[in-house]
N, CA, C and O atoms as a printed pandas DataFrame, in Angstrom:
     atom_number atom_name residue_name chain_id  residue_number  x_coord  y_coord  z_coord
0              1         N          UNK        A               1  -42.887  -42.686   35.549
1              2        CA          UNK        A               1  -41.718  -42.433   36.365
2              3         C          UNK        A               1  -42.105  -42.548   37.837
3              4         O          UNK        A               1  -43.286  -42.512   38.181
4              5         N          UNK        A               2  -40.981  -42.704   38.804
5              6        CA          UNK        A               2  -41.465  -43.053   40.184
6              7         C          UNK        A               2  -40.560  -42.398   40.766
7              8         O          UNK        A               2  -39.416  -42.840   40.660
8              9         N          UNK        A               3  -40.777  -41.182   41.536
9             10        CA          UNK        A               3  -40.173  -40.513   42.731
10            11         C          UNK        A               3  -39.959  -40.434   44.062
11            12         O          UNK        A               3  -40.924  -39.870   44.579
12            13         N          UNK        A               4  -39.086  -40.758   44.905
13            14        CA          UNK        A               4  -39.417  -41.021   46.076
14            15         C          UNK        A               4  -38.405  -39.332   46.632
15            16         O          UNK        A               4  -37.439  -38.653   46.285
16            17         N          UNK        A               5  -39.703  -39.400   47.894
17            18        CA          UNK        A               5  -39.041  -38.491   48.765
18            19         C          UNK        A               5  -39.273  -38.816   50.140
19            20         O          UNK        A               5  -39.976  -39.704   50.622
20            21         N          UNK        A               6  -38.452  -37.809   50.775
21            22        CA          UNK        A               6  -37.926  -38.062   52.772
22            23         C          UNK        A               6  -38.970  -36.971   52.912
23            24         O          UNK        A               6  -38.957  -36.316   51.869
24            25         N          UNK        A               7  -39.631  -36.627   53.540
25            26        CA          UNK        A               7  -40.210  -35.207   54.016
26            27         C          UNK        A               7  -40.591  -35.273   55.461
27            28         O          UNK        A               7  -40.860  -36.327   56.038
28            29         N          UNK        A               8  -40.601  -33.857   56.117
29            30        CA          UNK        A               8  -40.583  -33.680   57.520
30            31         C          UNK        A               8  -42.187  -33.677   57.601
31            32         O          UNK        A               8  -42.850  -33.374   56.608
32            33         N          UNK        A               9  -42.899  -34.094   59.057
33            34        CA          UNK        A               9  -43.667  -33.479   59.320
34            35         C          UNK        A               9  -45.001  -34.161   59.635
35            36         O          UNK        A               9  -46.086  -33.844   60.123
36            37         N          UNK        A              10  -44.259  -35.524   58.999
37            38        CA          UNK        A              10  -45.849  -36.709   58.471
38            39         C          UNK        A              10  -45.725  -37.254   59.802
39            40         O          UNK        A              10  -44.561  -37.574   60.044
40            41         N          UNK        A              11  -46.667  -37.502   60.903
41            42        CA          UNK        A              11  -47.166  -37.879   62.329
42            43         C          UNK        A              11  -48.101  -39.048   62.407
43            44         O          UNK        A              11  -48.199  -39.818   63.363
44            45         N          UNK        A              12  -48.852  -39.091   61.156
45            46        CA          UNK        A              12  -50.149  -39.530   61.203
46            47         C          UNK        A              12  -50.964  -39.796   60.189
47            48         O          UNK        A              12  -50.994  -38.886   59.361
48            49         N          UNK        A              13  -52.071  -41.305   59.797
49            50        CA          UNK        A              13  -52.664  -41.039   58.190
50            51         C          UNK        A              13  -53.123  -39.933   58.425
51            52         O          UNK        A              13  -53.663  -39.681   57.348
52            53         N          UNK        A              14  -53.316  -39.009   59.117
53            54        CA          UNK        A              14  -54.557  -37.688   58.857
54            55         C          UNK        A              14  -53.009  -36.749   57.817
55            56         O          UNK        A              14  -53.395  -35.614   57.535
56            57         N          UNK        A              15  -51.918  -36.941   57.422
57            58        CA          UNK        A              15  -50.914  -36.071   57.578
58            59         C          UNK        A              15  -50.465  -36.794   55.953
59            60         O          UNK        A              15  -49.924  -36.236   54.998
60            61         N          UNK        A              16  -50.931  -38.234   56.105
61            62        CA          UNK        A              16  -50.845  -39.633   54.798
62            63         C          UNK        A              16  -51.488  -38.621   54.067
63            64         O          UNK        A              16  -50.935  -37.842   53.291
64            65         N          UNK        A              17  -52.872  -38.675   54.396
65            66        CA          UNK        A              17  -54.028  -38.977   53.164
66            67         C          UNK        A              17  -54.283  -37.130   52.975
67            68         O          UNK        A              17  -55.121  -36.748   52.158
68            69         N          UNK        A              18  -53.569  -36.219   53.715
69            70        CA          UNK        A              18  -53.302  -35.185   52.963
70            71         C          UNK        A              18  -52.115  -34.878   51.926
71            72         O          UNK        A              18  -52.268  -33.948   51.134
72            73         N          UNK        A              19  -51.024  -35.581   51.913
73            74        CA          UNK        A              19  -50.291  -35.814   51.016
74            75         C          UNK        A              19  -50.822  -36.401   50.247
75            76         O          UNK        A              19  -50.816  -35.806   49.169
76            77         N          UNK        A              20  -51.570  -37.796   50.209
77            78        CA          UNK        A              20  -51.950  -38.210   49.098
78            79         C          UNK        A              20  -53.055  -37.545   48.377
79            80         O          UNK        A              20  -52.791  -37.416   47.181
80            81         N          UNK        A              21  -54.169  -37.098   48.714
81            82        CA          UNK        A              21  -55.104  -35.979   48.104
82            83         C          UNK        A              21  -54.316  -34.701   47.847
83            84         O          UNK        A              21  -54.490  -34.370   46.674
84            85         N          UNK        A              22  -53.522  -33.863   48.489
85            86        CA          UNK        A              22  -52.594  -32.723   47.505
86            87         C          UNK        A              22  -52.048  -33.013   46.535
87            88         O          UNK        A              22  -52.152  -32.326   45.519
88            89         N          UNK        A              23  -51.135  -34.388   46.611
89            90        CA          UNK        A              23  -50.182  -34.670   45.104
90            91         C          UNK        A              23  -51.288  -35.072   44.344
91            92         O          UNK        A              23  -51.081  -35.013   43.132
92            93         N          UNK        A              24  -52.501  -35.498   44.713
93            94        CA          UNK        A              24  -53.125  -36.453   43.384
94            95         C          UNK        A              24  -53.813  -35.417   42.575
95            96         O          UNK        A              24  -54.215  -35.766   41.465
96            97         N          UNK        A              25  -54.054  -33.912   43.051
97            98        CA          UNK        A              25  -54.851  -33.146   42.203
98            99         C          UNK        A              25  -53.702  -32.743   40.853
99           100         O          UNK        A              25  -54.161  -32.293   39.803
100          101         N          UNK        A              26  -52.288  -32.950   41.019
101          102        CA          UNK        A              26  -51.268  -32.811   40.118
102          103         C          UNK        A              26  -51.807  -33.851   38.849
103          104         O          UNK        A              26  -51.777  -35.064   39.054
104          105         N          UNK        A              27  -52.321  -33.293   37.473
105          106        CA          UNK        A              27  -52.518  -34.104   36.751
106          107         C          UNK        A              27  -51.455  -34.977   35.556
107          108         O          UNK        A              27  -51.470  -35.006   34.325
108          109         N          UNK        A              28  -50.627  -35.594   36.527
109          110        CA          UNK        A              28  -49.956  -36.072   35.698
110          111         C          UNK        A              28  -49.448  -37.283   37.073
111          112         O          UNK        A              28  -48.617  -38.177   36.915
112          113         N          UNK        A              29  -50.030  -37.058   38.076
113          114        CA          UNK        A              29  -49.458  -38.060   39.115
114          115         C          UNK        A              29  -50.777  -39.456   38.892
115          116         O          UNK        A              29  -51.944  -39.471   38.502
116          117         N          UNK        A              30  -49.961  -40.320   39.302
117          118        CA          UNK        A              30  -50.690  -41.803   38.748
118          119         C          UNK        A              30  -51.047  -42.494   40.349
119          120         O          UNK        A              30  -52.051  -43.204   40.378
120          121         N          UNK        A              31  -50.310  -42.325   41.605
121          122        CA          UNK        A              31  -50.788  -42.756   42.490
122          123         C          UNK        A              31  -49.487  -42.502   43.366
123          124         O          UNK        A              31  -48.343  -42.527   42.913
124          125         N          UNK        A              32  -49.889  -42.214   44.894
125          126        CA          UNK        A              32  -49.315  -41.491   46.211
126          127         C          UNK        A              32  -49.071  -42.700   46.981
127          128         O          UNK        A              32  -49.989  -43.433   47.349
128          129         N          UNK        A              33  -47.521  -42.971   47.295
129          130        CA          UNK        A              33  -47.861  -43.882   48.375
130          131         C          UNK        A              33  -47.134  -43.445   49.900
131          132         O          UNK        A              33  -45.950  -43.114   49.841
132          133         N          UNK        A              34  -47.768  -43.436   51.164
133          134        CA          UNK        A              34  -46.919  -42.519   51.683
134          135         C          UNK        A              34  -46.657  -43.421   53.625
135          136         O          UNK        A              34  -47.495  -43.747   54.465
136          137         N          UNK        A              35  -45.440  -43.500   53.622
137          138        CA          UNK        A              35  -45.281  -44.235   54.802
138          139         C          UNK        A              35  -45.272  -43.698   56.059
139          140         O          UNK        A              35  -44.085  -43.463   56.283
140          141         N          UNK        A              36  -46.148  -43.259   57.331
141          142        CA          UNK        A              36  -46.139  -42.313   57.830
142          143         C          UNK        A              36  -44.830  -42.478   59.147
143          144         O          UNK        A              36  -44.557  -41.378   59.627
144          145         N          UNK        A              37  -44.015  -43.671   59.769
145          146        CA          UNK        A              37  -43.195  -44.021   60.283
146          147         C          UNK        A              37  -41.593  -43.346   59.393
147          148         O          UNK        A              37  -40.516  -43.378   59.990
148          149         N          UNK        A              38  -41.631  -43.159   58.915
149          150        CA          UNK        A              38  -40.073  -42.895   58.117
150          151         C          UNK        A              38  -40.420  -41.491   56.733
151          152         O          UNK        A              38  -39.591  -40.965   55.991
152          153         N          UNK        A              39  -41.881  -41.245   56.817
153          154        CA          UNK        A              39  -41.734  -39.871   56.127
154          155         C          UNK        A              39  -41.423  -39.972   54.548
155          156         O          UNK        A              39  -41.256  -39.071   53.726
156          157         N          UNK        A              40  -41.400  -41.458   54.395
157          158        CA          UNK        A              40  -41.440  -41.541   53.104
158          159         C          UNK        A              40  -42.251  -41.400   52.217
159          160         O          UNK        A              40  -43.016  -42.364   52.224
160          161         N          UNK        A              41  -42.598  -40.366   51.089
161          162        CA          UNK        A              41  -43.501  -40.365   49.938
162          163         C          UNK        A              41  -43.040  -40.629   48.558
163          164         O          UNK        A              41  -42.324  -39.831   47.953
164          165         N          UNK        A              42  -43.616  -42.202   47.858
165          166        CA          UNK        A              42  -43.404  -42.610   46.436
166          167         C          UNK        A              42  -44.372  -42.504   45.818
167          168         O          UNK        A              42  -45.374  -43.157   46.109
168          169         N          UNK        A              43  -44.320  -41.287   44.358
169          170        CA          UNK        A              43  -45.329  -40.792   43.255
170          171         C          UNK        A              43  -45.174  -41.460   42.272
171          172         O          UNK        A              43  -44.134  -41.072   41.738
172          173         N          UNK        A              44  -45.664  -42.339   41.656
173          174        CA          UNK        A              44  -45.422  -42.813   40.360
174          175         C          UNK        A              44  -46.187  -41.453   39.634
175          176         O          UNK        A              44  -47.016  -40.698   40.142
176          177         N          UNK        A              45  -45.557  -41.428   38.163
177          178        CA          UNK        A              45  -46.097  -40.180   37.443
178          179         C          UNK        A              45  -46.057  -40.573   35.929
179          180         O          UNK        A              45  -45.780  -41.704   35.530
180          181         N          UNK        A              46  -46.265  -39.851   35.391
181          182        CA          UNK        A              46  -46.465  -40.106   34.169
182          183         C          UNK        A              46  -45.383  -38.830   33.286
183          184         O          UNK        A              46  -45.562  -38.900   32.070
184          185         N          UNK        A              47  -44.701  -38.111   33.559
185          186        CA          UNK        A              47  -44.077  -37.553   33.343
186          187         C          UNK        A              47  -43.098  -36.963   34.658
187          188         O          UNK        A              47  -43.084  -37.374   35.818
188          189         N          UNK        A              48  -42.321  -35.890   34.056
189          190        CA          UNK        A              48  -40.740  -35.939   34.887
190          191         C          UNK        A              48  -41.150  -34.556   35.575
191          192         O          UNK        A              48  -41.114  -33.530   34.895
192          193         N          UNK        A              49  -41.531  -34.516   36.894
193          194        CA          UNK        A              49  -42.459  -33.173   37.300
194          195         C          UNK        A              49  -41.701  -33.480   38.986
195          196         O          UNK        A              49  -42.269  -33.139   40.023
196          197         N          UNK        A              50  -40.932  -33.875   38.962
197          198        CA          UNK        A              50  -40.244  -34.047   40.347
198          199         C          UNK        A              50  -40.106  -32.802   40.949
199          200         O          UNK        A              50  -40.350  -33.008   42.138
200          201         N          UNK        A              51  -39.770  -31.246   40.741
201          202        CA          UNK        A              51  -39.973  -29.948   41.348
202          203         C          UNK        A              51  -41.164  -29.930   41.917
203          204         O          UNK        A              51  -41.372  -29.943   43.130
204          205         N          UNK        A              52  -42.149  -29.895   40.865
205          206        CA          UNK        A              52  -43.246  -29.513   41.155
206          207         C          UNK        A              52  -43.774  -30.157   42.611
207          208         O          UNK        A              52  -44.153  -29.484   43.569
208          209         N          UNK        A              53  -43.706  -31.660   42.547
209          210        CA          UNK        A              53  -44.427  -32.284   43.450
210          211         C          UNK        A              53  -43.240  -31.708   44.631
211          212         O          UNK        A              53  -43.784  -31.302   45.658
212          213         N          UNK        A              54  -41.766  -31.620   44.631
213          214        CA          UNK        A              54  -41.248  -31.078   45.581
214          215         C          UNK        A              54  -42.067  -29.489   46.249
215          216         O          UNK        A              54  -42.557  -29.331   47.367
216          217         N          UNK        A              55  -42.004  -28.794   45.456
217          218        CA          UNK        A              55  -42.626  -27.493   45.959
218          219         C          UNK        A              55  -44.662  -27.613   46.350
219          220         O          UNK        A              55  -45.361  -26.921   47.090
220          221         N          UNK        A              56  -45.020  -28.831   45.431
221          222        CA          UNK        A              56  -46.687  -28.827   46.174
222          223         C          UNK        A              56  -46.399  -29.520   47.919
223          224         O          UNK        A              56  -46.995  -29.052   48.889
224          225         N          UNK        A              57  -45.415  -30.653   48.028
225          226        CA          UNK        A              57  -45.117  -30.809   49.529
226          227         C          UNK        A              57  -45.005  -30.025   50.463
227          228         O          UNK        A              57  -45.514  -30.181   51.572
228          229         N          UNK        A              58  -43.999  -28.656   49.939
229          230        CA          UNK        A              58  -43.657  -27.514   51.066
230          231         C          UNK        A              58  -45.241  -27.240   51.002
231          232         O          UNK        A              58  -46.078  -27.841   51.675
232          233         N          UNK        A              59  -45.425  -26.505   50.328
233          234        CA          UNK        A              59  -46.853  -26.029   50.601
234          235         C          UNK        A              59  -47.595  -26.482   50.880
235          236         O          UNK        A              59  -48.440  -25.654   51.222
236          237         N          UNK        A              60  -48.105  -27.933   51.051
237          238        CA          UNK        A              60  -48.763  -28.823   52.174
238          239         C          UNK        A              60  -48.200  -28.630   53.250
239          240         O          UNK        A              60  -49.093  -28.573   54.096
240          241         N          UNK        A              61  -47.330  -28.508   53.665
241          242        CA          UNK        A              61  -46.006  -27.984   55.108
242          243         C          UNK        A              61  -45.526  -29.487   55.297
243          244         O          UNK        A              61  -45.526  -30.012   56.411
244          245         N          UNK        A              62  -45.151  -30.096   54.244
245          246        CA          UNK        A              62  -44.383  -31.664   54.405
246          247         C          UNK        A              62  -42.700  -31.054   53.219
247          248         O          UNK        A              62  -42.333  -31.417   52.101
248          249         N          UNK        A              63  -42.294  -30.338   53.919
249          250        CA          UNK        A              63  -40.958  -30.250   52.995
250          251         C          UNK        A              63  -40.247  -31.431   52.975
251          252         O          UNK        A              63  -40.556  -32.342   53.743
252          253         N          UNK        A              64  -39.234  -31.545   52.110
253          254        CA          UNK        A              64  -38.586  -32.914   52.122
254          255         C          UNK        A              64  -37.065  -32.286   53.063
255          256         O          UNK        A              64  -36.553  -31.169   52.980
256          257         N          UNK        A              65  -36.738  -33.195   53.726
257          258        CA          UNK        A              65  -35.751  -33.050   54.797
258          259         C          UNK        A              65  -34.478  -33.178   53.879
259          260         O          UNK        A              65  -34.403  -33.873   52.866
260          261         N          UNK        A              66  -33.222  -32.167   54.562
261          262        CA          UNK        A              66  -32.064  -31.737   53.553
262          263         C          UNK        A              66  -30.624  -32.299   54.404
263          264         O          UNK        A              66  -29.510  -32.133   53.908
């Protein structure tokens, strides 16, 4: 499955490649792709865990914008 989200907060790869190392310890995520201009993050996954990776974002402090 492939999830995309908007999230606040991303400035910079230093801001990328902590999103992508937080979601990837989720064992069921297959690969992070994360655009740091527009705040976009797409998870391909292997199952339907779309909360989860929503609530591991806040707690990285990248909430997804409402």
């Amino acid at each position: 499955m492939e999830f995309e989200f908007q999230v606040q907060n991303v400035k910079c790869q230093g801001c990328a490649s902590t999103i992508r190392e937080g979601l990837g310890q989720h064992s069921q995520v297959r690969n992070v792709q994360v655009e740091v201009p527009s705040g976009r993050v797409v998870v391909e996954t292997v199952g339907a865990v779309r909360e989860e990776l929503s609530r591991m974002l806040k707690e990285l402090g990248y909430p997804e914008r409402v």
